[in-house]
Each structure stands twice: as structure tokens, then as C-alpha cells.
N, C-alpha and C positions, 0 to 999 in steps of 0.2 A: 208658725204652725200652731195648732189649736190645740188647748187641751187634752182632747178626746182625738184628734191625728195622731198628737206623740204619745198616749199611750196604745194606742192601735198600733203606731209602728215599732212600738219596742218592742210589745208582747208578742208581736210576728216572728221581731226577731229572735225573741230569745223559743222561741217554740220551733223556728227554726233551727235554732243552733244547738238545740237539745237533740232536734231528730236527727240532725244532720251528724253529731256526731255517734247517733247507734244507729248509725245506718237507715236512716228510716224506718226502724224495727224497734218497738218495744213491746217485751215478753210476749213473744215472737204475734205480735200484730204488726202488719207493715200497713205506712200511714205513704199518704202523698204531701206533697209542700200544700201547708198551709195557703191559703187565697185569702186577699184584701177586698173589700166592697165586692161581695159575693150578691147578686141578686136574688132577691128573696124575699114574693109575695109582692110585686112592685114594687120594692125597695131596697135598699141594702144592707145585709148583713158589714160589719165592722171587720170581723174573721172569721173563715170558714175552716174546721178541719174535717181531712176525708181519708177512710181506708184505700190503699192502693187500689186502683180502677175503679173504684165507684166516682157513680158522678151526682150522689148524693152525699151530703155534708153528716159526719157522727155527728161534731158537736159545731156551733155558732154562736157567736161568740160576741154583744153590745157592748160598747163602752159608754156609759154616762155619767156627767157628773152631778152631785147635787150640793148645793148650798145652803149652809146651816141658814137659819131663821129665827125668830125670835120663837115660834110653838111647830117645831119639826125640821122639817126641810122640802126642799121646793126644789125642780128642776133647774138648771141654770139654761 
């Protein structure tokens, strides 16, 4: 698995297991399970989250890495 998969799937999971334990409610917003490679814009989003029954995403969610350099850093 690739860098940027295993932090996509942990961060599911732990956003998962946050909702999952308050009910998919927090102070009192209810959320739906987060989605993996959510399409978006011809491409895809890394994680989606969304309020119960919408079927537009609140927040979305890239995972990139970058790699230090000798003046900044640079996409890997």
C-alpha cells in the first residue's frame, strides 16, 4: 500500500470510529459514513464527508505527500 492509501485509510478509519461511536451525531449534527475515492470534478476526491442525506460532501478531504529538498519541497 502507498503512502497516501495508508494514510487515506486510516484517517477513514479513525473518522469512522469517532462517529461511529456518538452515534453519527456530533453536537447534534448528524453526519453519514464517510466515502473513499468520492468523484469530484472528473477525478477523485481521497475522503468525503457528508451531513445525513445530502448528497453533497461538507468537507473533502486530499492526502499528499511532499518531499523535503535541498530549497523547499517538491511533490513526491
Amino acid at each position: 500500500m502507498g503512502w497516501e492509501a495508508e494514510v487515506e485509510s486510516k484517517l477513514h478509519h479513525y473518522l469512522l470510529n469517532v462517529l461511529e461511536k456518538r452515534g453519527f451525531t456530533v453536537e447534534g449534527v448528524r453526519f453519514d459514513e464517510p466515502k473513499t475515492k468520492f468523484p469530484l470534478d472528473g477525478r477523485r476526491a481521497d475522503l468525503a464527508v457528508f451531513l445525513a442525506g445530502s448528497k453533497k460532501p461538507l468537507l473533502i478531504i486530499g492526502t499528499k505527500r511532499k518531499e523535503k529538498k535541498a530549497k523547499g519541497y517538491a511533490r513526491a
